[in-house]
C-alpha positions as CSV (number, residue, x, y, z in Angstrom):
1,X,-1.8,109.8,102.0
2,X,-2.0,111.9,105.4
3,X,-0.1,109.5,107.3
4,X,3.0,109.6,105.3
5,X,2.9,113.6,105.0
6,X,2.2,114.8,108.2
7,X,3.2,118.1,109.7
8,X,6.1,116.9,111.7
9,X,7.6,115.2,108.6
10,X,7.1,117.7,106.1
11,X,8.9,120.1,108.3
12,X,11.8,117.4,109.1
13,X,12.1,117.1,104.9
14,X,12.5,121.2,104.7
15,X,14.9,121.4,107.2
16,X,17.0,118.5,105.6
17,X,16.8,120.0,102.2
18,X,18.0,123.2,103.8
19,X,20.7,121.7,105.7
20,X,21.7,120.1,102.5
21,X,22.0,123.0,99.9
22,X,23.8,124.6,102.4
23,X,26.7,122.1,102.5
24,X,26.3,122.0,98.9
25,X,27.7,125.9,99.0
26,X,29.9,125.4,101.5
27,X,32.5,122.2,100.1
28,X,30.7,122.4,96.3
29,X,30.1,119.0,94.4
30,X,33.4,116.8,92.9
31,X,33.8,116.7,89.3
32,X,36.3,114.2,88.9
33,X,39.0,116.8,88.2
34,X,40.0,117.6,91.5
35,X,43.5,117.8,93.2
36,X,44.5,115.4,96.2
37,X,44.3,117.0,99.2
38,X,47.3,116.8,100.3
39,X,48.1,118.9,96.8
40,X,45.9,120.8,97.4
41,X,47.3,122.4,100.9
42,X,50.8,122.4,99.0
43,X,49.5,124.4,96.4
44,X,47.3,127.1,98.9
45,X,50.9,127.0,101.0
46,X,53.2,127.7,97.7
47,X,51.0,130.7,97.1
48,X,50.7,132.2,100.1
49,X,55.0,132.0,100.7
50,X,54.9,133.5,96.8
51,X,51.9,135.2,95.7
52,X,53.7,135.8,92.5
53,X,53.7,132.1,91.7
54,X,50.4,131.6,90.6
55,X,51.3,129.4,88.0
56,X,54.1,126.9,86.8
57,X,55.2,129.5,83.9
58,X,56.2,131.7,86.4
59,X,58.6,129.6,88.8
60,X,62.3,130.1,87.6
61,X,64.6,127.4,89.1
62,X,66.8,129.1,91.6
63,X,69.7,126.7,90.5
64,X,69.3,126.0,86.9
65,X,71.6,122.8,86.0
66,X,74.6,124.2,83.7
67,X,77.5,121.6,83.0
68,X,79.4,124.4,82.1
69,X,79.6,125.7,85.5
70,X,80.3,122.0,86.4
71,X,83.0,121.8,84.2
72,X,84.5,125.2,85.2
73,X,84.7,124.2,89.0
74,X,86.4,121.0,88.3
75,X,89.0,123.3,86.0
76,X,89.8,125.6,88.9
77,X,90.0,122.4,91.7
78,X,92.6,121.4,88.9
79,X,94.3,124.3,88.6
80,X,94.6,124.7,92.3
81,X,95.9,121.9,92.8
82,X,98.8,121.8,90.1
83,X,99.8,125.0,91.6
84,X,100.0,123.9,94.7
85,X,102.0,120.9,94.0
86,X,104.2,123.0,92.0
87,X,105.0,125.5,94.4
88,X,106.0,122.5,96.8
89,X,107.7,120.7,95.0
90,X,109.7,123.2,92.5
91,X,111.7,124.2,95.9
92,X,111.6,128.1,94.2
93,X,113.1,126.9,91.1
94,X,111.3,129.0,88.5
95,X,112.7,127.2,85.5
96,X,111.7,124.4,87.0
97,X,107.8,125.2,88.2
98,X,107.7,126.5,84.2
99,X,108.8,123.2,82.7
100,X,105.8,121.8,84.6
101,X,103.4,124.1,83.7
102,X,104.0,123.6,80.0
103,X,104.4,119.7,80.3
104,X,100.5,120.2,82.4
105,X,99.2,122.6,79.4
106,X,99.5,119.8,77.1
107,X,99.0,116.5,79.0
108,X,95.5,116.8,81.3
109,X,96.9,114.0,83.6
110,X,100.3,115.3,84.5
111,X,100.4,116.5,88.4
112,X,104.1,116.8,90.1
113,X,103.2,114.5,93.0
114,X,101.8,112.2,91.2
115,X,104.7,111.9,88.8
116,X,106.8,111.7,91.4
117,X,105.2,108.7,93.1
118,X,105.2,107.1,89.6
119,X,109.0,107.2,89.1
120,X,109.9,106.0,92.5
121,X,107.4,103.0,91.6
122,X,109.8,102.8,88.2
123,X,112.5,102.4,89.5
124,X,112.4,100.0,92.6
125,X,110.7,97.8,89.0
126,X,113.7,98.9,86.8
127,X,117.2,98.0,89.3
128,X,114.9,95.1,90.6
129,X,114.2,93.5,87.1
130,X,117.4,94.6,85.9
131,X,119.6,92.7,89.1
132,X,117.0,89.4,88.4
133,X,117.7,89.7,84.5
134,X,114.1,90.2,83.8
135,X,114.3,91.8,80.4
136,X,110.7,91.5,80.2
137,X,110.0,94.2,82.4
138,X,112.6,96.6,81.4
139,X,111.4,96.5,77.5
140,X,108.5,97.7,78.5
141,X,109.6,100.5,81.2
142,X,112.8,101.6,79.0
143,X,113.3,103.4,75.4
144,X,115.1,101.2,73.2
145,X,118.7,102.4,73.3
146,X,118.5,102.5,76.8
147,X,117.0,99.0,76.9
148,X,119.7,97.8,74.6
149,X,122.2,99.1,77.0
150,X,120.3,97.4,80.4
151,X,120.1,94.0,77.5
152,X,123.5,94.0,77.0
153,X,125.3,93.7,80.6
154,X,122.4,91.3,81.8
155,X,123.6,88.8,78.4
156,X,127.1,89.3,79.5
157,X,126.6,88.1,83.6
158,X,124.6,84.9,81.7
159,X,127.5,84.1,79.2
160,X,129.7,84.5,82.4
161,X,127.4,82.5,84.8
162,X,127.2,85.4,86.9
163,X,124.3,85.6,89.5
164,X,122.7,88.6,91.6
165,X,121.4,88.6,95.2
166,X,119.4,92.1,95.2
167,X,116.8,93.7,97.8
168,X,115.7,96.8,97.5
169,X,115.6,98.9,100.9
170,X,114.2,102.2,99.8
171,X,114.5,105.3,98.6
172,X,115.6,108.2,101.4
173,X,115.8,110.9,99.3
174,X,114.0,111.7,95.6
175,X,114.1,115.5,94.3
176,X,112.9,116.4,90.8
177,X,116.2,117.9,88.4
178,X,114.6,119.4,85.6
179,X,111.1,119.6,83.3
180,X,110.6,121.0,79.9
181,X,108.2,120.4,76.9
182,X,110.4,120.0,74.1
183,X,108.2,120.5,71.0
184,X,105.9,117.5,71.6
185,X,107.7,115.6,74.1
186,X,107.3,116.4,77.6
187,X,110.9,115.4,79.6
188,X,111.4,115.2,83.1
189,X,114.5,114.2,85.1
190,X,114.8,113.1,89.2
191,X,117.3,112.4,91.0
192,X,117.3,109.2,92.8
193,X,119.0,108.1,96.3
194,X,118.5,104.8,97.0
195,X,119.6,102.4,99.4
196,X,119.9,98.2,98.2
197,X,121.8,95.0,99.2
198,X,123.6,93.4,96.1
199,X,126.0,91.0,95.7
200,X,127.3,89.6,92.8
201,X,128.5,86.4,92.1
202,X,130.4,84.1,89.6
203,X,129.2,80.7,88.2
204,X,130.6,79.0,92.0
205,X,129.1,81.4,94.3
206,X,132.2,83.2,95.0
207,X,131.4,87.4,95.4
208,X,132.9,89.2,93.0
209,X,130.9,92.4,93.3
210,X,128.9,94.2,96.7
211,X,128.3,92.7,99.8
212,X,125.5,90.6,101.0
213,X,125.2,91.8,104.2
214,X,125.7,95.4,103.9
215,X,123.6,98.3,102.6
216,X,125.1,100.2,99.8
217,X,123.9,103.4,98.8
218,X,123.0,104.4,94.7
219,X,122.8,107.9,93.8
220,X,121.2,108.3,90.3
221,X,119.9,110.8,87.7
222,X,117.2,109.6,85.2
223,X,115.2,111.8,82.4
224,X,111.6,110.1,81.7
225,X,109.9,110.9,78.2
226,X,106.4,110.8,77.2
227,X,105.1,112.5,73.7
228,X,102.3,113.9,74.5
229,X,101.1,114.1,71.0
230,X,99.7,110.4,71.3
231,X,97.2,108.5,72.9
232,X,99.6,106.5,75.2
233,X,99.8,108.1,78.7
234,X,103.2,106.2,79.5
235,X,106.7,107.4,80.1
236,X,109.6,105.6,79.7
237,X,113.3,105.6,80.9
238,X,115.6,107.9,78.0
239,X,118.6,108.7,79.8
240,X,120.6,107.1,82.9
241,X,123.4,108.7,84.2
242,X,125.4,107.8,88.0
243,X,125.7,110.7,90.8
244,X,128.9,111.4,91.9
């Protein structure tokens, strides 16, 4: 028994066990429980920026998400917007810049510019499809009395064998007339300069109406309806009328 417990090794086994214990203190034993390192700095970190965060039931998000205040931002972007559209393009006219702040109380959608890019579409369609006899297109763009109108001259050039050469140049010059909300239906008139080539001709060729190879210049006033008590977002052609 002596040679495995001599001096020098039971005073290599104290100094172990010492060493030992001492490290025990020092990083403690692991339970199973603990937190990742790399947590636990985070954690030792969050505290020391905000000693009064010692917990997660005291951290109160800085930013809470509200749709609310979503919603309200988006509402004033709107708003800013329609009033600066109106201010630009109501050229001062009070009555005017009213007429579209009713017709925008009620329809969500309705913005002056945009309108206004959406008519001069509608009519390079209209006094295209109504030149080609495309009755198609104008049903679905004009009210019915106004269609029935458009239907009728386009069945008379037929009948007479009458043909149209049309291109439409452009349009130089588009103001806005009048808006109003009128109950439920929201009315708005432009006035439309345009420039086109037509020429007309009977059941030979002959021309009996324009010129082929000269511009001519249209000057028009058209009121577009919408009620904007349905679901349907479109306006359509109510009134026509020629600019003197």
């Amino acid at each position: 028994m002596n040679e495995f417990f001599d001096l020098p090794t039971i005073i290599f086994l104290g100094i172990a066990i010492v060493v030992l214990l001492r490290l025990r203190s020092v990083l403690g034993t692991k339970t199973g429980n603990e937190k990742p390192a790399s947590k636990r700095v985070y954690d030792k970190d969050k505290k020391a920026k905000n000693p009064i965060a010692n917990n997660d039931d005291n951290i109160v998000p800085l930013h809470p998400d509200n749709p609310a205040n979503e919603v309200n931002i988006v509402e004033e972007k709107r708003a800013l917007k329609l009033e600066a559209q109106i201010e630009k393009l109501s050229h001062g006219d009070e009555k005017l810049a009213q007429g579209f702040r009713d017709i925008a109380s009620v329809d969500r959608d309705f913005l002056p510019k945009n309108f206004l890019e959406g008519a001069k579409s509608a009519y390079e369609m209209i006094v295209t499809a109504f030149a080609q006899g495309d009755k198609k297109t104008l049903k679905n763009l004009l009210a019915k009395d106004v269609y029935e109108g458009f239907e009728a001259v386009i069945s008379q050039r037929e009948a007479a064998g009458q043909s149209v050469d049309f291109t439409f140049v452009g349009l130089p010059k588009v103001e806005f007339a009048s808006a109003e909300l009128d109950k439920r239906t929201a009315l708005v008139t432009i006035k439309f300069y345009a420039e086109v080539v037509s020429a007309t001709r009977d059941k030979d060729g002959n021309l009996i109406e324009g010129n082929a190879d000269q511009i001519a210049n249209l000057a028009d006033s058209w009121t577009f309806a919408r009620n904007t008590k349905t679901s349907d977002p479109n306006w359509k052609l109510v009134a026509t009328d020629q600019l003197d």
